[in-house]
Backbone bond lengths (Angstrom), bond angles and torsions (degrees), N, CA, C in turn:
res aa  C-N    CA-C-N  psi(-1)  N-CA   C-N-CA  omega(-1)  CA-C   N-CA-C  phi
1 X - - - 1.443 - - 1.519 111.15 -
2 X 1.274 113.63 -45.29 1.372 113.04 -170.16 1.788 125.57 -129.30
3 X 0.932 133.88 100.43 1.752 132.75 159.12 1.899 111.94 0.16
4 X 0.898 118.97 116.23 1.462 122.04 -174.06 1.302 108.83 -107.30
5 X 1.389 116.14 153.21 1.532 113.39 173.50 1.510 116.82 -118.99
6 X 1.305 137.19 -161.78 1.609 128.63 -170.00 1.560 94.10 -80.15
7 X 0.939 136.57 -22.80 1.619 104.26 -169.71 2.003 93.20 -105.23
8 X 1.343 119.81 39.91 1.390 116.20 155.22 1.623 110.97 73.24
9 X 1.207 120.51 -11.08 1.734 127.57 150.84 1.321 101.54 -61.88
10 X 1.673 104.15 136.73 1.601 117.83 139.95 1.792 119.73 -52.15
11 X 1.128 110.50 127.91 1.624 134.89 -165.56 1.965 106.22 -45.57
12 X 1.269 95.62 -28.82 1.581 97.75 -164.75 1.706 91.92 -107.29
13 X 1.538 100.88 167.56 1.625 121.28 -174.08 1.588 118.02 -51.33
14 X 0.409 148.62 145.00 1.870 154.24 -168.25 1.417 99.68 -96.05
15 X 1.419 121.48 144.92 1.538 111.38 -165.59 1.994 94.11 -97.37
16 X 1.115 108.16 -7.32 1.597 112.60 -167.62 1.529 112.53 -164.02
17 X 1.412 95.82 94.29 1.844 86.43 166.41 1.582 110.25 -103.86
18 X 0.899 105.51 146.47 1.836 115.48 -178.69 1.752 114.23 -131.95
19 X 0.790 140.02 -174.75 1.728 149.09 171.60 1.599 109.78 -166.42
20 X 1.087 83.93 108.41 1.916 110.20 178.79 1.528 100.92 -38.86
21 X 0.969 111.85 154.30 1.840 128.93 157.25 1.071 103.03 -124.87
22 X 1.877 96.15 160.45 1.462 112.64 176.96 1.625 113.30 -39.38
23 X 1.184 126.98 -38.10 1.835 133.35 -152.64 1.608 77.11 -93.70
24 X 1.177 140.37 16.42 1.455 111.31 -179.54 1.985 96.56 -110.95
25 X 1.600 105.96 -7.30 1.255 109.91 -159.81 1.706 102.20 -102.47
26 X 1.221 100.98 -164.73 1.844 118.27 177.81 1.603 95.26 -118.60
27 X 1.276 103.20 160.12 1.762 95.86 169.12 1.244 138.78 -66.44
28 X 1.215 126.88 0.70 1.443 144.23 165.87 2.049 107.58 -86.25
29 X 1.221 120.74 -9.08 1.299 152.69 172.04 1.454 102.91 44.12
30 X 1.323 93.81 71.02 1.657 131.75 169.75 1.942 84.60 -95.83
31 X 1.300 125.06 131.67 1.514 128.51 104.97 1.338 133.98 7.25
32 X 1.458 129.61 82.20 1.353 113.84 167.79 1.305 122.50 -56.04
33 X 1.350 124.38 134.34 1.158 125.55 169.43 1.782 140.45 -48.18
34 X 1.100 88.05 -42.08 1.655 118.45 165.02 1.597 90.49 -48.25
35 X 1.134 115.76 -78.62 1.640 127.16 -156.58 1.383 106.64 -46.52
36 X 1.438 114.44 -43.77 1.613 112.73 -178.80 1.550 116.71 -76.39
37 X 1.443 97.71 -38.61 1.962 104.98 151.58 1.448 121.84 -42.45
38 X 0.963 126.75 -39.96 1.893 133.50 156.20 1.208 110.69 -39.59
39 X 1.502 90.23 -82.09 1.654 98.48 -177.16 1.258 128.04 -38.72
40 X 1.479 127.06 -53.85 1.300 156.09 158.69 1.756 102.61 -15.54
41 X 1.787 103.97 -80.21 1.508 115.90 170.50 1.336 121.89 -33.29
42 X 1.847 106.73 -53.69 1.428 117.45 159.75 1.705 124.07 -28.35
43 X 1.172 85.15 -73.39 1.642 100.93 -179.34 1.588 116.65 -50.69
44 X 1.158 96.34 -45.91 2.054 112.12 -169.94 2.056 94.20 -80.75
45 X 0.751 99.69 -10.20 1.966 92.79 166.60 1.209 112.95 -117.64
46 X 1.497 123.18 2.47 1.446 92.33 158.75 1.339 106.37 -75.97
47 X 1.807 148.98 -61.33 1.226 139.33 -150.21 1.539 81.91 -76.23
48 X 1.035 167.61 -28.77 1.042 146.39 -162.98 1.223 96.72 -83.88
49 X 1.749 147.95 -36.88 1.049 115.37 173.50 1.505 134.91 -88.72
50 X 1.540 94.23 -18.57 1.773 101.92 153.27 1.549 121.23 -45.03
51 X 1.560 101.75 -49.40 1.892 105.70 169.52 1.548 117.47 -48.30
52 X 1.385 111.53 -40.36 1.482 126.98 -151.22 1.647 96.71 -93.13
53 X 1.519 147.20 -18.48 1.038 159.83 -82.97 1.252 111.85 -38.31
54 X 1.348 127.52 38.26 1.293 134.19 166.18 1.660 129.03 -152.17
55 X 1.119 112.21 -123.95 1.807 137.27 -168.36 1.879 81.62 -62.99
56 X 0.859 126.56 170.05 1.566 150.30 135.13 1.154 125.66 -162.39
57 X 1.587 130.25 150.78 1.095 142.42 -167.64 1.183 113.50 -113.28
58 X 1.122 161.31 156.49 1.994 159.84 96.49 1.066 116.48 -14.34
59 X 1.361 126.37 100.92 1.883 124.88 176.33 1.010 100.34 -95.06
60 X 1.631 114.25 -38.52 1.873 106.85 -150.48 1.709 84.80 -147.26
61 X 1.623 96.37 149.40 1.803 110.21 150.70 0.985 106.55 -115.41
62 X 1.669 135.59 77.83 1.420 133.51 174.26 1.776 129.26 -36.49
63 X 1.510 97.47 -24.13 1.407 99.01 176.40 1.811 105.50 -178.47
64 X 1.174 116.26 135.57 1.646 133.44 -149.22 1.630 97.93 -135.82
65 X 1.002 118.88 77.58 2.254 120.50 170.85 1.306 124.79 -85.09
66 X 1.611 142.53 59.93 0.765 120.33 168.24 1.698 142.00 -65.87
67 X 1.447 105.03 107.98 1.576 133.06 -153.80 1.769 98.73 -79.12
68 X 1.109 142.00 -50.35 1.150 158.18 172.79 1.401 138.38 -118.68
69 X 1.334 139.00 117.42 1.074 126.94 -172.74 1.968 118.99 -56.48
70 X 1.100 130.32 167.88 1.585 140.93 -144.00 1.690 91.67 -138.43
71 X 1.403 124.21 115.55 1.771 121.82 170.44 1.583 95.93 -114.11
72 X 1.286 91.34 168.61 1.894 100.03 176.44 1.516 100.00 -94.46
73 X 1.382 101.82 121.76 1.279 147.23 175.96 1.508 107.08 86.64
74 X 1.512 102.34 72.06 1.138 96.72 153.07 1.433 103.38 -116.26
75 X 1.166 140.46 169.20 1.846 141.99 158.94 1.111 125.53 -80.08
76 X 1.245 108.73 94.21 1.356 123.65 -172.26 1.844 110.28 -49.09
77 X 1.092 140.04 168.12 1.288 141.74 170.38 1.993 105.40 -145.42
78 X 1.154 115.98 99.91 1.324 91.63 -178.13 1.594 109.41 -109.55
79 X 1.386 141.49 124.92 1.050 146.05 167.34 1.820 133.61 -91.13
80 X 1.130 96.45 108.09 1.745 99.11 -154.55 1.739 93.71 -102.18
81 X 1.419 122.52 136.87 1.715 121.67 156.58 1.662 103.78 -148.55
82 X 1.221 97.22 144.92 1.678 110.00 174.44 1.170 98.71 -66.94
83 X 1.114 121.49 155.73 1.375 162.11 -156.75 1.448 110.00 -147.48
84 X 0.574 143.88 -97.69 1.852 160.53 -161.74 1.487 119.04 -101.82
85 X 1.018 124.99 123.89 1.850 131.91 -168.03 1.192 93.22 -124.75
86 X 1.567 131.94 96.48 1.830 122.45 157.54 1.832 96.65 -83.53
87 X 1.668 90.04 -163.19 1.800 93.41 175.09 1.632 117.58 -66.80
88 X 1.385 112.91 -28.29 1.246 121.07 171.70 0.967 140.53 -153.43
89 X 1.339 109.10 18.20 1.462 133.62 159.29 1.551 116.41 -103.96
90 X 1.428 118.08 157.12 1.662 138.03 -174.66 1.389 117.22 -138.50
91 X 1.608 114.73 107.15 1.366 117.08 -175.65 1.744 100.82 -103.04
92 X 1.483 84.54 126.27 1.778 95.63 -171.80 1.935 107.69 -112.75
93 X 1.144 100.60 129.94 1.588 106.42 166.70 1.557 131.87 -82.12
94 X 1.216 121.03 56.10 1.815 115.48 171.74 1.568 141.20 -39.62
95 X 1.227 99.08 83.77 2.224 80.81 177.04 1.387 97.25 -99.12
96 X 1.551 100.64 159.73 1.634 117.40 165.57 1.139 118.80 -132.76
97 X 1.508 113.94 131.88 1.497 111.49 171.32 1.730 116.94 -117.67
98 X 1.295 96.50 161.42 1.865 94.78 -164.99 1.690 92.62 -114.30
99 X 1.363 126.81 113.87 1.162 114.82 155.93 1.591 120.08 -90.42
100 X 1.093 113.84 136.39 1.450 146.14 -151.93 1.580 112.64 -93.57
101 X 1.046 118.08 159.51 1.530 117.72 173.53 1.588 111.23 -2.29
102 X 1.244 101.19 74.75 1.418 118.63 179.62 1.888 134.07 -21.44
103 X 1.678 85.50 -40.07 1.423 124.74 -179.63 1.843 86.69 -57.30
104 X 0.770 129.81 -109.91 1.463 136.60 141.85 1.365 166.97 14.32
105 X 2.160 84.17 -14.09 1.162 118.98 -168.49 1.655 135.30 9.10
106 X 1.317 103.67 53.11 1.001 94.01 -178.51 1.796 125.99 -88.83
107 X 1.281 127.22 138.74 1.479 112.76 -165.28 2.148 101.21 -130.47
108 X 1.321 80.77 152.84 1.959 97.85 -178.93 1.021 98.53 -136.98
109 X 1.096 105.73 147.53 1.584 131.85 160.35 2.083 104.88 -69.61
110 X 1.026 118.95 114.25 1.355 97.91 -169.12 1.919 105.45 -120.38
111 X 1.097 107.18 -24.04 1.784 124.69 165.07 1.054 116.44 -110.36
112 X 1.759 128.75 -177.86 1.353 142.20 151.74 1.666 100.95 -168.10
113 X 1.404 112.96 144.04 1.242 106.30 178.09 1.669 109.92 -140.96
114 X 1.275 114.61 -163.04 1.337 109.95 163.39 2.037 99.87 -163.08
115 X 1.010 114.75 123.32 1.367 121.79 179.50 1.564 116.20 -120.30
116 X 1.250 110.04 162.48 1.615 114.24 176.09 1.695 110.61 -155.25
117 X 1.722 95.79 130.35 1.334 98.00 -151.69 2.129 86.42 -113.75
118 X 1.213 84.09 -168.86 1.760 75.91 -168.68 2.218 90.97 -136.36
119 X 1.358 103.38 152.47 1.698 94.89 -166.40 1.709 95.62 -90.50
120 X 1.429 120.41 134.29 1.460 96.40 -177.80 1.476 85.24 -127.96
121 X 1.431 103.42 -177.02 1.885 126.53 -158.80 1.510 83.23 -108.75
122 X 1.427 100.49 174.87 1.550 113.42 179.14 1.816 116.35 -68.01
123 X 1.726 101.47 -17.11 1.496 117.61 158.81 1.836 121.74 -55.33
124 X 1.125 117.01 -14.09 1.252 129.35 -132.89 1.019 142.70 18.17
125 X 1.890 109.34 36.32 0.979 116.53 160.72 1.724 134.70 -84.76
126 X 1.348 133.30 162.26 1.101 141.25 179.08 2.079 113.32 -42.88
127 X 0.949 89.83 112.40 1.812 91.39 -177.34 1.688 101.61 -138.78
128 X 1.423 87.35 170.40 1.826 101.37 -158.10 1.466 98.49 -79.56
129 X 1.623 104.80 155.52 1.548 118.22 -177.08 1.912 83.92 -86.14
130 X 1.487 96.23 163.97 0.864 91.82 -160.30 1.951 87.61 -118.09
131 X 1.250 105.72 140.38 2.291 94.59 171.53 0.652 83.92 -38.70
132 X 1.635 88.42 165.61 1.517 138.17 149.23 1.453 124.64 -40.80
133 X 1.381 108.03 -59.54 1.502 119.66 172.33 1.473 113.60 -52.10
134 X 0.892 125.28 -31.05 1.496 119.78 -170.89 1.766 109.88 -117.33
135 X 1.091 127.56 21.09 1.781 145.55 88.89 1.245 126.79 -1.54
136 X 1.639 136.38 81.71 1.079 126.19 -177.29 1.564 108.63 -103.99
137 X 1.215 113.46 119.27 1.413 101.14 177.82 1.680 126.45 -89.42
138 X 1.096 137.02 135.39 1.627 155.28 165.57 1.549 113.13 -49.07
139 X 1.128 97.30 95.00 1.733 85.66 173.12 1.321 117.94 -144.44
């Protein structure tokens, strides 16, 4: 998905970094899974609602890999990009990496996902993505 650089990050900005706390773990201070599943959704709707220029929802998690286990305090890195544009649906690509004993920098790939959110109206019903061209961006 993404261009990497020497310290094992993808080259471009991370759409969400976070760092677990104790309440995010089990007592062996493993990462709940669930919790990084949040985050994940988090991450995968923001460009999906920048794409959508509005509301979006979560229909589907097409596919959920956890590659490495997740401890509290590690630095999360989450990297979100669209993938797929239907009329009103948005298929988004998530990886996450955990850099590790900071001192040390060490970094993993520890997730990857793929989600698809749907564009809804202030009804919350299903409404059309809208082009590109008519996309105004904030800056």
């Amino acid at each position: 998905m993404t261009e990497q650089i020497s310290n094992g990050l993808p080259s471009h900005m991370p759409t969400l970094r976070v760092m677990p706390m104790p309440a995010d773990a089990n007592v062996h201070g493993d990462v709940f899974g669930g919790w990084i599943m949040s985050q994940v959704d988090i991450a995968g709707a923001i460009p999906a609602a920048r794409r959508a220029n509005g509301r979006v929802a979560t229909i589907a998690v097409n596919s959920f890999l956890f590659k490495q286990p997740v401890f509290v305090g590690d630095l999360l890195s989450f990297y979100a990009e669209v993938v797929k544009v239907g009329n009103t649906s948005i298929t988004v690509s998530v990886e996450v990496y955990a850099e590790r004993n900071r001192l040390q920098a060490s970094t993993v790939k520890v997730t990857e996902a793929t989600l698809t959110y749907v564009a809804t109206g202030d009804d919350r019903k299903p409404r059309q993505i809208p082009p590109l061209e008519d996309i105004t961006t904030v800056g």
